[in-house]
MARNU-313015 format. One record per atom (N, C-alpha, C): x, y, z; residue in three letters. Coordinates in steps of 0.1 Angstrom, whole numbers. Layout:
REM residues N
NODE	X	Y	Z	ala
...
This chain:
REM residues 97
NODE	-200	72	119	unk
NODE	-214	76	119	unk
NODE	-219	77	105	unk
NODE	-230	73	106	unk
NODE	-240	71	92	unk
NODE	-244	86	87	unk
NODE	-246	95	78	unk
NODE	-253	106	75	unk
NODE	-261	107	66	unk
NODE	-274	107	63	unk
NODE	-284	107	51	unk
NODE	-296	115	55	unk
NODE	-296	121	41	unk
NODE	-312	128	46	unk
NODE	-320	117	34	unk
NODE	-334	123	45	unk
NODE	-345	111	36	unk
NODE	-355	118	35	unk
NODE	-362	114	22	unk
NODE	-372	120	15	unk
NODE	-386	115	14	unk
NODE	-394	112	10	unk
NODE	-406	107	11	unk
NODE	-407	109	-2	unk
NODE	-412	101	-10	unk
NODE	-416	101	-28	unk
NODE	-426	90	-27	unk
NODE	-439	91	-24	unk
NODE	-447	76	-24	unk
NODE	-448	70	-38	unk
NODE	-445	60	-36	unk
NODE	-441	49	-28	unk
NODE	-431	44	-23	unk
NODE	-418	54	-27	unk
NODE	-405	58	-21	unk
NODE	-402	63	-12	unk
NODE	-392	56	-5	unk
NODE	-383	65	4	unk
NODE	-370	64	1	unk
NODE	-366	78	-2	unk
NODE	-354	83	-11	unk
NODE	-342	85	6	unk
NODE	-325	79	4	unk
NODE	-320	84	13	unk
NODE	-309	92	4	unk
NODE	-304	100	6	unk
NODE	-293	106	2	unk
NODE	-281	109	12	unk
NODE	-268	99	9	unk
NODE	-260	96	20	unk
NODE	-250	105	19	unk
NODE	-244	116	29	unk
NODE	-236	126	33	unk
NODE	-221	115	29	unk
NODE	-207	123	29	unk
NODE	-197	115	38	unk
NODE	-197	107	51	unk
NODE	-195	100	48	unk
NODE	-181	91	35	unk
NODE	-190	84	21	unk
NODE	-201	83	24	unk
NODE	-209	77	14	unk
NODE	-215	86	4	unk
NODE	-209	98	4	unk
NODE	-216	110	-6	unk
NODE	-217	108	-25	unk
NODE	-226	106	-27	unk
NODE	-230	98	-43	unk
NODE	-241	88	-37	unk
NODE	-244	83	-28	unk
NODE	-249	70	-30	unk
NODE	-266	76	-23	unk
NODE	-273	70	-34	unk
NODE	-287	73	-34	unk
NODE	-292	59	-30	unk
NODE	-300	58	-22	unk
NODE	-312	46	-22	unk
NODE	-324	46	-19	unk
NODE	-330	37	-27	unk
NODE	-349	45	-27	unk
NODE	-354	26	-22	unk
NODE	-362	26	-14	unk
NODE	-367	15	-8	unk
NODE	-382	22	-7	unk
NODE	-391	11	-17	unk
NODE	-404	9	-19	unk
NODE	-411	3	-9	unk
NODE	-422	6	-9	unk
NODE	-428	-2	3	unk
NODE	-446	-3	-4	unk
NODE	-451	-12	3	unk
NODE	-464	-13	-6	unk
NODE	-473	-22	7	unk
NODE	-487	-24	2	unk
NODE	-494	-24	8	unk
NODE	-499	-38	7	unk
NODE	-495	-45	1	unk
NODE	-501	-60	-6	unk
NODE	-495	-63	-19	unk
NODE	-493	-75	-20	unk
NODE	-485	-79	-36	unk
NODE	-488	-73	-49	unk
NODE	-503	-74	-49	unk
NODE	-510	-68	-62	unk
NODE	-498	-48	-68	unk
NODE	-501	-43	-51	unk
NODE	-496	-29	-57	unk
NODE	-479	-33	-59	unk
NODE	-476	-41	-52	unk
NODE	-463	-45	-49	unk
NODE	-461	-47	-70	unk
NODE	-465	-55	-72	unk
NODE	-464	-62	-85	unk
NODE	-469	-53	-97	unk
NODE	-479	-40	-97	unk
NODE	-479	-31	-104	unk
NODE	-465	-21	-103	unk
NODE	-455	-19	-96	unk
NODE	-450	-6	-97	unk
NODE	-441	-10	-102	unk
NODE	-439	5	-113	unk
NODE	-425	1	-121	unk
NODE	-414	11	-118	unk
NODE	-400	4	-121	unk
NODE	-393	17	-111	unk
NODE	-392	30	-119	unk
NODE	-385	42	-114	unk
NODE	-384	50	-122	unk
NODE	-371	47	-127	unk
NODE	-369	57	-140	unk
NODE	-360	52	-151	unk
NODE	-346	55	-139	unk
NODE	-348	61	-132	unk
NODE	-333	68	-126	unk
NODE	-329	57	-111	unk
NODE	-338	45	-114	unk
NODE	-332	38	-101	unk
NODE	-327	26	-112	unk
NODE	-311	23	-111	unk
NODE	-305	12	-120	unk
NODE	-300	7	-116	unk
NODE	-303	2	-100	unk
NODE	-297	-14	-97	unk
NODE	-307	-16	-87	unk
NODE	-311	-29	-88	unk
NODE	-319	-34	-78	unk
NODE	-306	-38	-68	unk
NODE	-307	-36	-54	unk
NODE	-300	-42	-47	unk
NODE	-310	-46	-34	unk
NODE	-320	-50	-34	unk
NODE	-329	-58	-23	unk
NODE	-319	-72	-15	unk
NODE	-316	-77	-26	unk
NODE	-310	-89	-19	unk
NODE	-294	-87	-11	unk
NODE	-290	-76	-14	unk
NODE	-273	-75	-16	unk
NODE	-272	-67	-4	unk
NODE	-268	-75	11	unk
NODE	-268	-69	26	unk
NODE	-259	-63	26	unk
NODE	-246	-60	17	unk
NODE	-242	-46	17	unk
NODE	-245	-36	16	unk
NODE	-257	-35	13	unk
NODE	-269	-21	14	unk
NODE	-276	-16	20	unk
NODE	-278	-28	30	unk
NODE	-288	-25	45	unk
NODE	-276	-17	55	unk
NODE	-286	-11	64	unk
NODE	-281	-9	73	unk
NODE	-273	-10	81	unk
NODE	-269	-16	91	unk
NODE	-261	-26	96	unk
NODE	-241	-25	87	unk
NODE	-244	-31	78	unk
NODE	-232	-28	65	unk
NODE	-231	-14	67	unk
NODE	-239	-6	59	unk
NODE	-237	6	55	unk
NODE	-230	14	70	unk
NODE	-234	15	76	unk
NODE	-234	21	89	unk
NODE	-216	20	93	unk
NODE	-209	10	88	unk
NODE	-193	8	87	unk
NODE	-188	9	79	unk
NODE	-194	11	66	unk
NODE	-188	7	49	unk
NODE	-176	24	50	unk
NODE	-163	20	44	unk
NODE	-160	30	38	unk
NODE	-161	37	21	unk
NODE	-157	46	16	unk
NODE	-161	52	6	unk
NODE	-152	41	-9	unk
NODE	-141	41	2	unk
NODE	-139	26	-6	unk
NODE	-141	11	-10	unk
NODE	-152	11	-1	unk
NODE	-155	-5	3	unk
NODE	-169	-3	-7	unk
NODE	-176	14	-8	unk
NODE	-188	14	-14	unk
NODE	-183	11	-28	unk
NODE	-170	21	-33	unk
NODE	-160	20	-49	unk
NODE	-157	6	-55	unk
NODE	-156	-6	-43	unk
NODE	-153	-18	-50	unk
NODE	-165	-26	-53	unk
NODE	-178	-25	-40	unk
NODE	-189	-24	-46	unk
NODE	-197	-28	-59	unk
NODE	-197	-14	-62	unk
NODE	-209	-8	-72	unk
NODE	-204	-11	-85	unk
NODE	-186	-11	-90	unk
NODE	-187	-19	-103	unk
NODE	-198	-33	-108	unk
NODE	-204	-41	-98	unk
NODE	-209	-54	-102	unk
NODE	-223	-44	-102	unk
NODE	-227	-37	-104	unk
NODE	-239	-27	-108	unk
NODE	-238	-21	-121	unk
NODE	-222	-19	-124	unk
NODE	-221	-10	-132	unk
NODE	-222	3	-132	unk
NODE	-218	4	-120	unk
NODE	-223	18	-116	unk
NODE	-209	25	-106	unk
NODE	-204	43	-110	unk
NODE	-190	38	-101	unk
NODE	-192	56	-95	unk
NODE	-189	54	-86	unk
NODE	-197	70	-81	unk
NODE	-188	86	-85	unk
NODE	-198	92	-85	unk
NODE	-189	108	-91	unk
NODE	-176	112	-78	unk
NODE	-169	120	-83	unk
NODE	-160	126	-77	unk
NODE	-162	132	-66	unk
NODE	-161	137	-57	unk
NODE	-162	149	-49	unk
NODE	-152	151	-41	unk
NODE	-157	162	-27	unk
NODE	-149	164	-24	unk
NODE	-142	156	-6	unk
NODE	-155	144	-7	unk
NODE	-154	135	1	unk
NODE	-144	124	-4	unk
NODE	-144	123	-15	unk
NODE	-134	109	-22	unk
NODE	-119	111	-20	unk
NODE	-118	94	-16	unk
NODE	-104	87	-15	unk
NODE	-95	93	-25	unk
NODE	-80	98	-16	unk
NODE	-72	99	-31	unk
NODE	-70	88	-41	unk
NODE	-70	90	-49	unk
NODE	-67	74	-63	unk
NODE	-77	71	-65	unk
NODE	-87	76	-61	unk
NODE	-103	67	-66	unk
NODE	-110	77	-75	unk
NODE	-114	67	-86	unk
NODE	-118	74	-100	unk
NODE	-134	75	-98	unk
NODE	-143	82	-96	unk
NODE	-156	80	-96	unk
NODE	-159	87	-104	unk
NODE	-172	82	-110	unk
NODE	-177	91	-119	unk
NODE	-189	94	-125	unk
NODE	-202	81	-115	unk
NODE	-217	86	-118	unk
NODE	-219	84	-103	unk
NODE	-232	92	-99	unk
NODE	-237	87	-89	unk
NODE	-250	72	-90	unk
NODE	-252	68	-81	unk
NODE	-265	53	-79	unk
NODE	-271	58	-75	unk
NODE	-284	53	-80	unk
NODE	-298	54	-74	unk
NODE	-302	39	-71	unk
């Protein structure tokens, strides 16, 4: 089972995903027509566009393990913090937005 709470930040919708996925933030924009679409700039704290990458939709996510998220996110550049959800052997160490 999937766990996240979600937030509302307009023009954001912020998820913050519990175990097994604990680190992994995702914020999905939504807009009203291309114009607003094509004005918004992200905030500094969102560093990987992943729109195109169906490892990030639903569907994926809803099966992904904490490992499958860890092999991931290197091609982002991005490798998630430690806690007390994490695989033994797996080095994390920022969280994604």
């Amino acid at each position: 089972m999937l766990s996240k709470t979600r937030f509302g930040v307009p023009p954001l919708v912020v998820d913050v995903f519990e175990a097994p996925l604990k680190g992994l933030v995702l914020a999905e924009a939504e807009f009203s027509d291309d114009e607003e679409a094509l004005a918004f700039v992200s905030p500094a704290r969102c560093v990987a566009e992943v729109t195109d990458d169906v490892r990030f939709s639903g569907g994926i996510l809803v099966s992904a393990s904490r490992r499958e998220l860890s092999a991931w996110l290197p091609g982002y550049g991005i490798r998630l913090s430690p806690g007390a959800d994490s695989e033994p052997g797996h080095d994390h160490s920022a969280p994604m937005y």
